[in-house]
mmCIF file of the C-alpha atoms, coordinates in Angstrom:
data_MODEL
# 
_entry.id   MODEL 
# 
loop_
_atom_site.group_PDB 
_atom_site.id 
_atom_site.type_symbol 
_atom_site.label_atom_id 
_atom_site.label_alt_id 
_atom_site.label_comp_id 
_atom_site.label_asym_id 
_atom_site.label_entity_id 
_atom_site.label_seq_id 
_atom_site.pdbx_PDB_ins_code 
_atom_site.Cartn_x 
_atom_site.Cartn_y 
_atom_site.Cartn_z 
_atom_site.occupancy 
_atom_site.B_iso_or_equiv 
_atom_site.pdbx_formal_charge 
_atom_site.auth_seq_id 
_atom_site.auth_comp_id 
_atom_site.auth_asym_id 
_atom_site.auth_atom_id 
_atom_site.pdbx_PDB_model_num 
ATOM 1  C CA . UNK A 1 1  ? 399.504 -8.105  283.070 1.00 0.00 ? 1  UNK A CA 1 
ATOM 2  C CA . UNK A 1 2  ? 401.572 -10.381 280.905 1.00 0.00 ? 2  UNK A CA 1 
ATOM 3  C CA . UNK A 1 3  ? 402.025 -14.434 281.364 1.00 0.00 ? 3  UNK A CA 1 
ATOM 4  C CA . UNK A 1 4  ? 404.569 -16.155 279.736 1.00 0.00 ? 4  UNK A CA 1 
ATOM 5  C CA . UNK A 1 5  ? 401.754 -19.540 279.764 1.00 0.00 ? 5  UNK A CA 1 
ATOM 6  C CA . UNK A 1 6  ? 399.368 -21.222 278.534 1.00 0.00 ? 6  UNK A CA 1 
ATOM 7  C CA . UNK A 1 7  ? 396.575 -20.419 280.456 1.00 0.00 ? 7  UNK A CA 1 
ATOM 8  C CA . UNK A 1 8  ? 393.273 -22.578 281.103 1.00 0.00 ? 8  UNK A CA 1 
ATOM 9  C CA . UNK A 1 9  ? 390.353 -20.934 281.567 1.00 0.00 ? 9  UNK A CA 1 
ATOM 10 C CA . UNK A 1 10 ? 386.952 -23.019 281.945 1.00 0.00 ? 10 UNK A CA 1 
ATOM 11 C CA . UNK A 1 11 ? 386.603 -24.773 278.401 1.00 0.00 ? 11 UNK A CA 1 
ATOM 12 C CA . UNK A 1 12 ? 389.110 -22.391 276.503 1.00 0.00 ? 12 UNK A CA 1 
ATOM 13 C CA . UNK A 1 13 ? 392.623 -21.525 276.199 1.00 0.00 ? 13 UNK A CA 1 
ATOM 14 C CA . UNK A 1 14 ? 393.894 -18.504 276.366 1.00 0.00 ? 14 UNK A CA 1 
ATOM 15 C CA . UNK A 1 15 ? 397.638 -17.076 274.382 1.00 0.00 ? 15 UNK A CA 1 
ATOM 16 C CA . UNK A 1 16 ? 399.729 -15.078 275.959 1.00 0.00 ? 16 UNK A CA 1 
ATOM 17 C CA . UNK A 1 17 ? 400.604 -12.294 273.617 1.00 0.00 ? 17 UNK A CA 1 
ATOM 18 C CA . UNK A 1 18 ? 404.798 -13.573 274.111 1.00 0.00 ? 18 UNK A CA 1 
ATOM 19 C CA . UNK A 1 19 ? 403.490 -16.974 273.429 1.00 0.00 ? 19 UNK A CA 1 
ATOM 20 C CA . UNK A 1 20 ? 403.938 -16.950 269.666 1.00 0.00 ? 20 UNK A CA 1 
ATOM 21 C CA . UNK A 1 21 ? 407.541 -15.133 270.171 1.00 0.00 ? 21 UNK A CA 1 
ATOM 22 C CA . UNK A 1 22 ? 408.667 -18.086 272.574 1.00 0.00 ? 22 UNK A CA 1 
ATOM 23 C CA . UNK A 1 23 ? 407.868 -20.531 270.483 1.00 0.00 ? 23 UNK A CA 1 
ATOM 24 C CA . UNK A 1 24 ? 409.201 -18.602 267.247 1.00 0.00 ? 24 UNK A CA 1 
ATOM 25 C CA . UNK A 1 25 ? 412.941 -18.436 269.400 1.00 0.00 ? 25 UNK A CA 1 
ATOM 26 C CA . UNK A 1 26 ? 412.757 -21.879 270.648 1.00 0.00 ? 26 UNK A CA 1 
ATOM 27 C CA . UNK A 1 27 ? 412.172 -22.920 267.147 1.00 0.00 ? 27 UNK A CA 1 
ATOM 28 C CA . UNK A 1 28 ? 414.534 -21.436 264.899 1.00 0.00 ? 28 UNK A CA 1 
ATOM 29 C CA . UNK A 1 29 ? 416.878 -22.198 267.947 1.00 0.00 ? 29 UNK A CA 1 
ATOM 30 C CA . UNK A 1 30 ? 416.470 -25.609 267.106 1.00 0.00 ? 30 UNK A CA 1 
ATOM 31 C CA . UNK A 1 31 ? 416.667 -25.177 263.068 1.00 0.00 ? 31 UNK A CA 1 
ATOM 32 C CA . UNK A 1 32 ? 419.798 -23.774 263.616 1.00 0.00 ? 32 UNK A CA 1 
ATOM 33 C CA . UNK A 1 33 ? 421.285 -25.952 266.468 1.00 0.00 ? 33 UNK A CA 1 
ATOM 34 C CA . UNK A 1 34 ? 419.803 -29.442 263.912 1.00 0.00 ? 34 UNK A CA 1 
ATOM 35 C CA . UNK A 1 35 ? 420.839 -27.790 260.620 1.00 0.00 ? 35 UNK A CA 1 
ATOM 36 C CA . UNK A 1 36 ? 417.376 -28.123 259.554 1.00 0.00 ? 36 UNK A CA 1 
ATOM 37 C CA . UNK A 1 37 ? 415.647 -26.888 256.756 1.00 0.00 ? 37 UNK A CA 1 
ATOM 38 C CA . UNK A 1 38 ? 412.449 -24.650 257.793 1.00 0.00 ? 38 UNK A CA 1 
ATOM 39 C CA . UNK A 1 39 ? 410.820 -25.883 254.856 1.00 0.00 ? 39 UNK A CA 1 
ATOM 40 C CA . UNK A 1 40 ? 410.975 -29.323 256.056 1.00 0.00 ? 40 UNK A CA 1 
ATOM 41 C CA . UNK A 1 41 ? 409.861 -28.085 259.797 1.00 0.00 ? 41 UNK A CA 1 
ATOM 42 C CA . UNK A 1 42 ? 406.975 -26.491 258.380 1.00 0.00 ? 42 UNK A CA 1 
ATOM 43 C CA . UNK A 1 43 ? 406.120 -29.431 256.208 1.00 0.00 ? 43 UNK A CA 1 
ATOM 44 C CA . UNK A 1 44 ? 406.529 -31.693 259.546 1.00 0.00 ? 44 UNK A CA 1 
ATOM 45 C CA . UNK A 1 45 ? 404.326 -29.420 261.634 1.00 0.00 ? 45 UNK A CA 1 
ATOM 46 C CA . UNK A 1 46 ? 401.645 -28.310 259.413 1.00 0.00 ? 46 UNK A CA 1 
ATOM 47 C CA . UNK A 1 47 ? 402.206 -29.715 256.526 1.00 0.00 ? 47 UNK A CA 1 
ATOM 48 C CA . UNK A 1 48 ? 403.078 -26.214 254.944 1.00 0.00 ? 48 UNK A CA 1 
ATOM 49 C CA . UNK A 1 49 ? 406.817 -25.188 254.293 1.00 0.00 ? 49 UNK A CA 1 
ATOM 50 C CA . UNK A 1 50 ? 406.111 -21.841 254.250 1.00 0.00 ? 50 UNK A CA 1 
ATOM 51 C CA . UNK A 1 51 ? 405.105 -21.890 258.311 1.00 0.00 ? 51 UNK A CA 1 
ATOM 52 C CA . UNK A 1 52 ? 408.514 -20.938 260.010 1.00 0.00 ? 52 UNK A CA 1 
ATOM 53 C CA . UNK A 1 53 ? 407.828 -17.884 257.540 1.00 0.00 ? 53 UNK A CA 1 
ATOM 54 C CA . UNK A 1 54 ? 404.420 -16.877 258.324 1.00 0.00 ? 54 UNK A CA 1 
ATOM 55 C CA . UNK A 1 55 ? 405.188 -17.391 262.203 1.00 0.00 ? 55 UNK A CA 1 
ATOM 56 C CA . UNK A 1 56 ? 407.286 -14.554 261.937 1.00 0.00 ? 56 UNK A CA 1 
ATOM 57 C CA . UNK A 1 57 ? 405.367 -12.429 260.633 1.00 0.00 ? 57 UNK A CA 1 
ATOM 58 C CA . UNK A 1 58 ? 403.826 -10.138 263.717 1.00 0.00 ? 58 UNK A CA 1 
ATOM 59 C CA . UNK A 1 59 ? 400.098 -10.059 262.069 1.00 0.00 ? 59 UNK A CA 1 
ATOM 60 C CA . UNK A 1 60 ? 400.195 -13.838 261.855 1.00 0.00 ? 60 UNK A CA 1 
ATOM 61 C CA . UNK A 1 61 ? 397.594 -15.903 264.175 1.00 0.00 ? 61 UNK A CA 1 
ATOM 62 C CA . UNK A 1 62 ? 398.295 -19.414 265.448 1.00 0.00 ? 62 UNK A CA 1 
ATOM 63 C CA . UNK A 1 63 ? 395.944 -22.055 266.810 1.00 0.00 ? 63 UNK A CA 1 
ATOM 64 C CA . UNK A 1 64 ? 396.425 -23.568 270.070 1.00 0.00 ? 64 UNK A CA 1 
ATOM 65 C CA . UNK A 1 65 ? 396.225 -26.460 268.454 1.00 0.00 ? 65 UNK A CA 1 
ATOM 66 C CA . UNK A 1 66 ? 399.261 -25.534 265.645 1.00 0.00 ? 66 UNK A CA 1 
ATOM 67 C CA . UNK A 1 67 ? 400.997 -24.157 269.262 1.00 0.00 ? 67 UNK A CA 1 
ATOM 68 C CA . UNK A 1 68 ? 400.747 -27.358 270.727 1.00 0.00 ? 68 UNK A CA 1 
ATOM 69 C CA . UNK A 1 69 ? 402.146 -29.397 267.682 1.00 0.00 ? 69 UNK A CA 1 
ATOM 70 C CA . UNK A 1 70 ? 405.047 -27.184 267.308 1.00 0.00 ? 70 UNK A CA 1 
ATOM 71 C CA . UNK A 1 71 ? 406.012 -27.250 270.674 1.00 0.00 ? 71 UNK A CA 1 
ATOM 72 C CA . UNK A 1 72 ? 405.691 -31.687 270.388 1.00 0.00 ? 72 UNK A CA 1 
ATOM 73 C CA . UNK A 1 73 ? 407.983 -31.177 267.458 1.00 0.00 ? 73 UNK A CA 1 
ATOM 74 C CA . UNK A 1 74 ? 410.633 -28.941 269.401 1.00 0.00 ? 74 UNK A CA 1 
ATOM 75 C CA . UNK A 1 75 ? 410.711 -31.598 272.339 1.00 0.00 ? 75 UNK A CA 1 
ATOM 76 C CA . UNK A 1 76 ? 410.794 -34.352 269.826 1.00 0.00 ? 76 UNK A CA 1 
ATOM 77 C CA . UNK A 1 77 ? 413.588 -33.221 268.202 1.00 0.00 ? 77 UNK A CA 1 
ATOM 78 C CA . UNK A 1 78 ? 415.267 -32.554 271.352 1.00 0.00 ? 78 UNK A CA 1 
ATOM 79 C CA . UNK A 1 79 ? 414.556 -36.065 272.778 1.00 0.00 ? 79 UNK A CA 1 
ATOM 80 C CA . UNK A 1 80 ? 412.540 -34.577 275.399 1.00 0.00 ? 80 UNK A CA 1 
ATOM 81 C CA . UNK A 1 81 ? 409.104 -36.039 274.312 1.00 0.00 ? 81 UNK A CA 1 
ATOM 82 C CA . UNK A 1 82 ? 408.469 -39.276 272.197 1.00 0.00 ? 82 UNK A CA 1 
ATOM 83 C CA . UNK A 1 83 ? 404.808 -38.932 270.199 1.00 0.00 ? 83 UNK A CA 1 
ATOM 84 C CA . UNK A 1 84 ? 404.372 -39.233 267.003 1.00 0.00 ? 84 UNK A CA 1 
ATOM 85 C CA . UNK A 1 85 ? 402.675 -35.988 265.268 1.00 0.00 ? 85 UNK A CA 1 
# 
């Protein structure tokens, strides 16, 4: 059985295996809606400009923690979400 959530289990998270994909669509969604460079995005997010790149690649792994800062950036950028990353 597949969740499309973050899931909380006792002192752990657990990844759905779509989790990466949503987050992948939702943010080149919002490279191309901004006219951003994914260079930049990476740099913002991880501090790596290659990032947007290596998330697409299907044997790539990504920390909760890298999860959660992308998704602050997409609701950022979207005015959904004021923090500072």
């Amino acid at each position: 059985m597949m969740y499309n959530t973050l899931m909380s289990t006792g002192d752990y998270k657990v990844l759905t295996m779509n989790t990466k994909a949503e987050v992948l669509k939702e943010l080149e969604t919002l490279i191309k809606e901004k006219g951003l460079a994914k260079s930049t995005v990476g740099r913002i997010i991880t501090n790596d400009p290659t990032f947007v790149d290596r998330l697409r690649n299907p044997k790539t792994d990504i920390k909760t923690k890298t999860l959660d800062a992308t998704w602050r950036y997409i609701l950022q950028e979207r005015g959904q979400l004021k923090l500072d990353l």
